[in-house]
C-alpha positions in Angstrom: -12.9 23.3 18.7 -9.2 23.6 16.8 -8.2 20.3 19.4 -11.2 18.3 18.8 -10.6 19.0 14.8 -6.9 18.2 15.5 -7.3 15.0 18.0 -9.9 13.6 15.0 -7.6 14.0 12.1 -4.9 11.9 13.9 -7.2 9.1 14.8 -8.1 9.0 11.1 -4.1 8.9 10.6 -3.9 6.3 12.5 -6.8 3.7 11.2 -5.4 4.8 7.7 -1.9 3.6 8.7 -3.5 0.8 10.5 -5.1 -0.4 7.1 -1.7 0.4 5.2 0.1 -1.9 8.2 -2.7 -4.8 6.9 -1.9 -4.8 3.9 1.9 -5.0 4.2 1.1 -8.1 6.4 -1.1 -9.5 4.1 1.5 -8.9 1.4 4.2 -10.3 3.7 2.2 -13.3 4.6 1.8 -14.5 0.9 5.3 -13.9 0.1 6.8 -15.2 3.7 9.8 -16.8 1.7 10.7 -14.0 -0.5 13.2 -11.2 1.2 11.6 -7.8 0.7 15.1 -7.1 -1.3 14.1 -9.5 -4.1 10.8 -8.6 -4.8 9.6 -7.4 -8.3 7.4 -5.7 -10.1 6.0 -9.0 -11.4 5.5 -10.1 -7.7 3.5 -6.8 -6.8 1.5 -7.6 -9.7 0.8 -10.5 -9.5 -0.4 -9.7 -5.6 -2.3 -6.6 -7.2 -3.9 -9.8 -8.9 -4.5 -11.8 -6.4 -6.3 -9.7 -4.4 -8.9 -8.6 -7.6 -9.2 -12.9 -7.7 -10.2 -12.6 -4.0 -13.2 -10.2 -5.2 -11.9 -6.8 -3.5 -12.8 -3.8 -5.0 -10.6 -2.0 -7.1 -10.7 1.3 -5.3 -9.7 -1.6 -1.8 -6.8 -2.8 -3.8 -5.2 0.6 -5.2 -5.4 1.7 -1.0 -3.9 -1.2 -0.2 -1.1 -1.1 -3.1 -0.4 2.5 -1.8 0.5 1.6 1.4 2.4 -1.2 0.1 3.8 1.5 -2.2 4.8 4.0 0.7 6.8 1.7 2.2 9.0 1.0 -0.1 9.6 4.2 -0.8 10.8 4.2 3.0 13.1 1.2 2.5 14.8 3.3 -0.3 14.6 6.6 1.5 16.2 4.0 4.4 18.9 3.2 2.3 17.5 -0.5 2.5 16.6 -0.9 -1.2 17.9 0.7 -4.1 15.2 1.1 -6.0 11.3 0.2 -5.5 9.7 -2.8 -6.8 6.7 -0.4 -7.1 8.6 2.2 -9.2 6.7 1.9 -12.8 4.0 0.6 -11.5 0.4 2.5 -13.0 0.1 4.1 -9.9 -3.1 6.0 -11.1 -6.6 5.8 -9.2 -9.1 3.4 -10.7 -12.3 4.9 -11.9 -14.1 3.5 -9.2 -12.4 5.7 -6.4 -13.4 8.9 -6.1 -11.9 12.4 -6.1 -10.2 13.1 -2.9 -11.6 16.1 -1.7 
């Protein structure tokens, strides 16, 4: 039983980094001609934004900004950025998400 448990928590690790990959690309793909050096907390914003415009819900946007969020925190961690764009950002469920269990 302890495998099947095991062999069904990394699947779910895997669509969840799957979904966090998505939005990266998404990100990336309406930002192709900014370096990932430059960006600001203005641009994550005004993604965060864009996404709400595109009617996503706002427990699908906070996901999708933690992903985005994690992996800046690998390009510092990398030694790639300095600091993250994300850093100060309201990082803070919306209402509409609910308690992780």
């Amino acid at each position: 039983m302890a495998s099947v448990a095991g062999w069904r928590r990394a699947r779910s690790r895997q669509r969840r980094w799957r979904f966090y990959l998505s939005g990266l690309v998404r990100f990336e793909a309406g930002h192709a001609e900014v370096d990932l050096r430059a960006v600001t907390r203005q641009d994550i914003e005004a993604h965060a934004a864009q996404l709400r415009g595109q009617g996503l819900a706002p427990s699908t946007v906070h996901i999708w900004l933690r992903g985005l969020g994690r992996f800046f925190e690998y390009l510092v961690e990398a030694q790639r950025l300095l600091v993250s764009p994300m850093s100060g950002c309201d990082g803070r469920r919306p209402k509409s998400c609910p308690a992780r269990r």
